[in-house]
N, C-alpha and C positions, 0 to 999 in steps of 0.2 A: 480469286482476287483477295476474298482476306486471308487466306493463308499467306498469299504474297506479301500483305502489307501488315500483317502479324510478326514476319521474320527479323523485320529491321527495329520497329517497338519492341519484342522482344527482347533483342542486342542490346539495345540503348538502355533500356528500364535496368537491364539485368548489371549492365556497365554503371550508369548513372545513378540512377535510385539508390539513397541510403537507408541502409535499416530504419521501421515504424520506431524506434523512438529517435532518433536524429531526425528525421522527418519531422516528429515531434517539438521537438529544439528549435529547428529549423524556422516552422510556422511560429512559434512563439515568436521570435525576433522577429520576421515579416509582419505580425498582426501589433505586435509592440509599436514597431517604425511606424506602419499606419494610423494605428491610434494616436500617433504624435502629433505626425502630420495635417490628418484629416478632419483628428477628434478634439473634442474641446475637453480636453485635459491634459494637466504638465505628468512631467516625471514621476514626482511623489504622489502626489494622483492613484498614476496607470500602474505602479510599482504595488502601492493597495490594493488596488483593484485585481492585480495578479493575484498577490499574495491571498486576500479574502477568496478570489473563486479557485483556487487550489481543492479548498476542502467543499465543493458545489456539489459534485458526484458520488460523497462517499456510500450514500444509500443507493444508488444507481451502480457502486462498483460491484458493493455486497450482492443484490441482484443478480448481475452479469456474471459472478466466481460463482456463486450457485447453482444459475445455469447451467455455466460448467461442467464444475464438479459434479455436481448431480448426474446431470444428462449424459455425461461419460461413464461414469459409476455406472448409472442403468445399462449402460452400451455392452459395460463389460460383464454384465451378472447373467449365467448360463444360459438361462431360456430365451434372452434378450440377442443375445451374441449369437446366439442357434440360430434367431430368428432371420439376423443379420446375414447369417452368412448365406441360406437359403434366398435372398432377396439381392446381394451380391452376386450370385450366378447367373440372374436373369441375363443381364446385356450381353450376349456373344463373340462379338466383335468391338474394334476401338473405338468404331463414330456410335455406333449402339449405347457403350459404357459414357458418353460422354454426354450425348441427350439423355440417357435413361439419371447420371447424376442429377444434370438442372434440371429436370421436370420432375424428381423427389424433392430437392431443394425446394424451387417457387414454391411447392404445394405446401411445405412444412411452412414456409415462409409468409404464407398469406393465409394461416393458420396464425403463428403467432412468429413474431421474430427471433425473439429468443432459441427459438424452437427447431427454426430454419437455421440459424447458427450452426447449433450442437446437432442437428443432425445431416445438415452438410460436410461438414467434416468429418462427421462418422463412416457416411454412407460411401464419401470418395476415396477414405481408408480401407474400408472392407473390398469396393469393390478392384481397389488398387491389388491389392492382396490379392482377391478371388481369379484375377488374371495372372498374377503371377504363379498360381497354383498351378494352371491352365497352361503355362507357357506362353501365353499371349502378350505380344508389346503395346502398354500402355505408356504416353505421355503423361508422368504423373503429373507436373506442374499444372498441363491443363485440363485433367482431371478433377484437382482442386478448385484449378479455374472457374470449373464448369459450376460446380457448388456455390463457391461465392457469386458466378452470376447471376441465379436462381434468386438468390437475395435482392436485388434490383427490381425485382416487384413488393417487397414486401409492406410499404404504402399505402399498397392499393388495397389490402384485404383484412381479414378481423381484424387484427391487433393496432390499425392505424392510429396514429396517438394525436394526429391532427383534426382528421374528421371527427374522431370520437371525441376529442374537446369543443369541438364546432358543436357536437351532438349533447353536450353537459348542459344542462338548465345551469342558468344563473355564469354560464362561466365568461370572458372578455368576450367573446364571439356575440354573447347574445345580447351584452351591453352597448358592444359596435353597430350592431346590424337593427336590434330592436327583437330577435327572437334566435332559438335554437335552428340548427341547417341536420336535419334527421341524417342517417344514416343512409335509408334509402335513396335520398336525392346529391348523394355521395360514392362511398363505396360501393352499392346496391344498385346505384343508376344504370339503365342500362347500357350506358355509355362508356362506363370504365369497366362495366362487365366482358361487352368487347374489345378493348384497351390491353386486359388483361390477358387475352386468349392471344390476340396478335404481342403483344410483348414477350408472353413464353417460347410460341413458335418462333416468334424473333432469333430470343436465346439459346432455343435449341439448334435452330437454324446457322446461329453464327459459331457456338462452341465445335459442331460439328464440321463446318469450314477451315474450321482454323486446326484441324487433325493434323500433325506428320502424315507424309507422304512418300513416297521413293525413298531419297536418299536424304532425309529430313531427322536431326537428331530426336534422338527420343529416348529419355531421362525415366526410367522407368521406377517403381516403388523402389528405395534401395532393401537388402535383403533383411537387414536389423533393422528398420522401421514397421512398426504396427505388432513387432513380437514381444515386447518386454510387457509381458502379463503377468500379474500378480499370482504370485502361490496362493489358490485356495484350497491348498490338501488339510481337511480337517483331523485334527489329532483327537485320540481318545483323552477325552479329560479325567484327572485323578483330584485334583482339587475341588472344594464347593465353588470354591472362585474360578477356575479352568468348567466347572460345570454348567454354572452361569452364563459364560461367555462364548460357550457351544450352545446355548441354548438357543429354540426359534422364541419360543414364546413371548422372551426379551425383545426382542423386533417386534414380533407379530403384534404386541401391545401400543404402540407408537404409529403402527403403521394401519391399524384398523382406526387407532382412533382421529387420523389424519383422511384415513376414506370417509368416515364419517362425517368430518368437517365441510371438507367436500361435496358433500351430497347436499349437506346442507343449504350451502353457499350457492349453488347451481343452483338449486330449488329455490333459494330468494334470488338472486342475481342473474339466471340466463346464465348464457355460454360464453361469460366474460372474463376472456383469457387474456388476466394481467401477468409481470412477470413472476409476481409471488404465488399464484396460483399454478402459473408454470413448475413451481419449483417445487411447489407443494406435491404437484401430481406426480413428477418427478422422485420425491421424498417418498413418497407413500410408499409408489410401485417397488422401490427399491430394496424397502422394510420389509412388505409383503412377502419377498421373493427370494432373500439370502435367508442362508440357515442358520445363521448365527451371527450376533454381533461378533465375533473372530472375522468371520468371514467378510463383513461390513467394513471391519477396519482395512483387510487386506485389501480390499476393489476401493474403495479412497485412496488408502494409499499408491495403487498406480493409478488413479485420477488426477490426482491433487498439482502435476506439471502441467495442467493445461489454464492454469489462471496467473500464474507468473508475471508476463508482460501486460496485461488487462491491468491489476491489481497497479504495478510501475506506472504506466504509460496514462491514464485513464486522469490522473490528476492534475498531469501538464494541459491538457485540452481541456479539463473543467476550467482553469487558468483561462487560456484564449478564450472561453465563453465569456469571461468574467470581464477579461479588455473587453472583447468586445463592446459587450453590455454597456458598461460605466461609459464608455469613448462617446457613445451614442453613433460606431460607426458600423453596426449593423441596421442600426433603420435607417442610417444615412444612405446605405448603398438598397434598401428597398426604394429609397424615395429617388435616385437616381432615375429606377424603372418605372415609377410613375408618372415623372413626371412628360415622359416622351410617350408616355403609352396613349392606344386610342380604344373603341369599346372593342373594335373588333383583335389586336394586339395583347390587352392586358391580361389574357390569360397565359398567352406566350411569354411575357415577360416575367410573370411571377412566379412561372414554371424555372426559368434563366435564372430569373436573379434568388432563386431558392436552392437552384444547385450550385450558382459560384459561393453563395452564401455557408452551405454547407461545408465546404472545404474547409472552412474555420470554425464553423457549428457545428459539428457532425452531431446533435441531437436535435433529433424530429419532432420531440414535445416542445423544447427550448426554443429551436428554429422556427415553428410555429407560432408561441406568442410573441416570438418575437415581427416575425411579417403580415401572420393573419390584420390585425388592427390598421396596419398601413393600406394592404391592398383590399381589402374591405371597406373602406373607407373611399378608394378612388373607383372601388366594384359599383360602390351607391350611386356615386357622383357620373359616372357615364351607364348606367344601366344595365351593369353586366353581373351576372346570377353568381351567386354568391358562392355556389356550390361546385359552379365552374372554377371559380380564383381557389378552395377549397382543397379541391382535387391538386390545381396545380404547382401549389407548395408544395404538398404530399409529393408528387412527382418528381419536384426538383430535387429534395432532399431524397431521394429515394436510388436516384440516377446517380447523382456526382460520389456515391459512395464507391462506386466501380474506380474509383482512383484516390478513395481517399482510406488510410490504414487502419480508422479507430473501429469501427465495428467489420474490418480483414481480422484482427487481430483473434477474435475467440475462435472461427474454423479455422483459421494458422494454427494455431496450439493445439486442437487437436489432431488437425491431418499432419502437424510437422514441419511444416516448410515457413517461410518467408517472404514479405511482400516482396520483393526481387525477383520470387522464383512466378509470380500469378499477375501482376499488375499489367504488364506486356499484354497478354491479353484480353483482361478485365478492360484493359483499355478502350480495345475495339468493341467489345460488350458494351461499354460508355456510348460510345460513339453512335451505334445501332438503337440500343432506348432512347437516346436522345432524337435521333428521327422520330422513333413511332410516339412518344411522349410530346416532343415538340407539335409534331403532326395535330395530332389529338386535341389538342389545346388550339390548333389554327381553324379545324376543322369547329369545333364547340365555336369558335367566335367569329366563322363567317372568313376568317382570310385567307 
């Protein structure tokens, strides 16, 4: 059945759908027009208000290219790439490779997001590759698919930037409510703990449906992708500066005392994986393990294509944050959902109006202050746990990203492809969480 009903979405996304920054363009002028309409601001106004949130993301972009860079860099450094490719052979078959992607995905992914990114797209390269080694026909589009779907939980696990601002002494959450909403009666509950398990089998369940079959096209890795690896044949140095730059010690000096930091940081802070830390650990491994800064510059340098469109694209949607924001017509469309909600519906609705929300927010820290205060506020007022409405942003923002391009964009860049060539059946992925999430949230409220 979803294979059947993946073939026509497919056709259409693949026909219709404009590349992630026209898409880009695109929403800008739809969320423009609405902030005209609906928001109580004029032209020169919302034209500020674009212009100022232009530059909203640039610490957030920096972030995200590091992630990157990094995490590919590491991809590509010998012992790392070894490791790859032995992990790449597991899946045998193509429904095999296709759950074995998403159930590495979700787990990196509810690890840290960042993480689940860079190594979704890693993992769907290799093992695209490792089948064509094999002679085996893989659907590479949904291949990737599979990867970006894995990301669809990431939410729900360490890195959630919703819960864990609910979880900040002193932050809006505990000003709204009158106290912090712990971790435990959150991500930890054991409510989203099974949420969790039936979402992945969900996605495993559906990437592997939606397999070719018969006489089902299938787009396989092409044979120039995932081979343009950097020269790291080390030369004998004759210079003290070619000496230098052979050297490990140069590295090893940067990259011990980044482990160091490290250790540190964990020893005061717990197992708190923000995305600087990501990047750090990233950073470090890196130093550690090339022979030589030569060798460093060579593995960036075939890194350094996977932040391109991120770096482009990431500023026009700091923009639509910015309408939004100023228009007042993101907490206008939270209070739409309030105001029909009942105790046992409101968690369903903030789940709803958290994922249409995202389609123009796509940031989960952002998108959070911005609806936590609203629906916490109507959670007090009919009696419903606060850690329920919590979870449920979390979720909505979490979901609608299966159709929306801004965080496609960094495992696009590394596996290669195009929202055109994944979104078709990211789709149905959408469509699938959206059961078992809306579900969840019916079930928590009794309806």
């Amino acid at each position: 059945m979803l294979r059947t009903l993946s073939r026509p979405l497919v056709a259409g996304v693949e026909r219709y759908l404009p590349g992630a920054f026209v898409f880009a363009v695109v929403l800008t002028v739809i969320v423009a027009v609405l902030a005209l309409i609906f928001g109580d601001i004029g032209p020169a106004e919302l034209t500020r208000a674009w212009g100022d949130g232009l530059a909203g993301l640039l610490a957030f972009m920096t972030q995200v290219a590091l992630v990157l860079l990094l995490g590919y860099t590491l991809a590509l450094t010998r012992p790392v790439k070894a490791g790859l490719l032995r992990i790449a052979d597991v899946p045998k078959s193509p429904r095999a490779a296709y759950a074995f992607v998403a159930f590495v995905s979700a787990v990196a992914s509810l690890i840290s997001f960042g993480l689940g990114l860079v190594v979704g797209g890693v993992i769907a390269l290799e093992v695209g590759r490792a089948a064509r080694r094999r002679g085996t026909q893989l659907h590479y589009p949904l291949l990737v698919a599979s990867a970006y779907s894995g990301f669809a939980v990431w939410h729900m696990g360490y890195s959630a930037t919703g819960p864990l601002a609910a979880a900040t002494p002193g932050s809006f959450v505990e000003e709204a409510i009158g106290r912090t909403i712990p971790i435990s009666e959150t991500v930890y509950s054991p409510w989203n703990l099974i949420a969790i398990v039936i979402a992945v089998a969900a996605i495993i369940g559906t990437v592997v449906l939606m397999a070719p079959k018969g006489t089902d096209r299938v787009i396989e890795l092409p044979e120039r992708m995932g081979e343009e690896e950097p020269d790291v044949a080390l030369k004998d140095p004759e210079t003290p500066a070619e000496r230098m730059e052979a050297s490990r010690v140069v590295t090893l000096i940067p990259g011990l005392a980044l482990l160091g930091y490290l250790g540190v940081y964990l020893a005061q802070e717990g197992f708190d994986l923000t995305l600087d830390i990501v990047n750090w650990s990233f950073l470090a491994a890196i130093l550690l393990i090339v022979r030589s800064p030569a060798e460093l510059a060579e593995l960036v340098g075939g890194a350094v294509r996977t932040v391109g469109e991120v770096l482009l694209q990431y500023p026009l949607y700091a923009g639509i944050i910015g309408m939004m924001t100023a228009s007042g017509l993101a907490a206008q469309l939270s209070g739409w959902f309030t105001d029909i909600a009942s105790p046992g519906t409101l968690g369903l609705f903030a789940f709803l109006s958290a994922g249409l929300l995202n389609l123009f927010v796509p940031s989960g820290g952002g998108q959070f202050a911005v609806q936590a205060p609203i629906f916490l506020d109507a959670a007090d007022s009919l009696g419903v746990d606060p850690a329920v409405i919590t979870m449920a942003i979390a979720y909505g923002d979490q979901w609608t990203n299966m159709i929306q391009p801004f965080w496609a964009l960094p495992l696009l860049a590394v596996a290669g492809l195009g929202v055109r060539d994944i979104f078709g059946f990211t789709a149905i992925t959408c469509l699938i969480t959206g059961i078992v999430f809306g579900g969840t949230m019916l079930v928590l409220g009794g309806g």
